[in-house]
N, C-alpha and C positions, 0 to 999 in steps of 0.2 A: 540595368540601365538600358538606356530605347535612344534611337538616334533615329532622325528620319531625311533621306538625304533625297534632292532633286537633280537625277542624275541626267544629263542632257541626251538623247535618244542615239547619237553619236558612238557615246562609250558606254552605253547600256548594251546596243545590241551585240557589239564584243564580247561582255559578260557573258551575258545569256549565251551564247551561241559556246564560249569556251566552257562557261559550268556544265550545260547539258553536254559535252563532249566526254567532260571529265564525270557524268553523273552526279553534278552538284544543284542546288539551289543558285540563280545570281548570289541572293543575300548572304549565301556561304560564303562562295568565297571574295563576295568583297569583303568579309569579314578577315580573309585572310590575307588579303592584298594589303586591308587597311592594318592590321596585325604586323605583319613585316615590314610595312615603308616606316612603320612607327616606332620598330626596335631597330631597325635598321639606322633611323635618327637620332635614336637614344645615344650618349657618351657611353663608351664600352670601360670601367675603371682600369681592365686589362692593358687594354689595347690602347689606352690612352698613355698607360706607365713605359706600356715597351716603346712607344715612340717618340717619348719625350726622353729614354736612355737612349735609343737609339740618334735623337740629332745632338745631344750633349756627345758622344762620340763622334760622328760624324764632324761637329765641330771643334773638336778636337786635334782633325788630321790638317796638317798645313794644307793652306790653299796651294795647287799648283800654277806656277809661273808660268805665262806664255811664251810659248816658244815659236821662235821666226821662221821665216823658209829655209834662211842660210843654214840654223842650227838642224834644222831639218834635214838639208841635205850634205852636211857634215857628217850627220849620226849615217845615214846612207853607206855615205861614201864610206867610211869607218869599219859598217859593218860587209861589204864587200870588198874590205880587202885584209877582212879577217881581223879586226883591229880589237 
């Protein structure tokens, strides 16, 4: 397959100037730029399972209750006098 893309003179000349550094083609590696921003978008079926175990856990754990200044400086006071 062939794609032909109108690349604005802007971020053309970053290309070019990064491929011949790298001793590539531009067309290289936007080939690989376009390669990775595309898998990079794809859903990972992996990474999609460990994160949906992970907030079913997560929601799991009680929420913690706010705690005030006084309670604050209770636990302080508590822990400096060895409590």
């Amino acid at each position: 397959m062939q794609i032909t893309l109108d690349i604005p003179e802007n971020l053309y000349q970053p290309l070019l100037n990064l491929a011949q550094k790298q001793g590539q083609s531009p067309e290289a590696l936007a080939i690989q730029y376009l390669t990775t921003s595309i898998q990079l978008s794809l859903p990972n079926p992996q990474t999609t399972h460990e994160l949906q175990a992970f907030f079913k856990t997560i929601q799991a754990i009680p929420s913690s209750a706010a705690i005030t200044p006084e309670e604050i400086e209770a636990e302080i006071a508590a822990y400096r006098r060895g409590s």
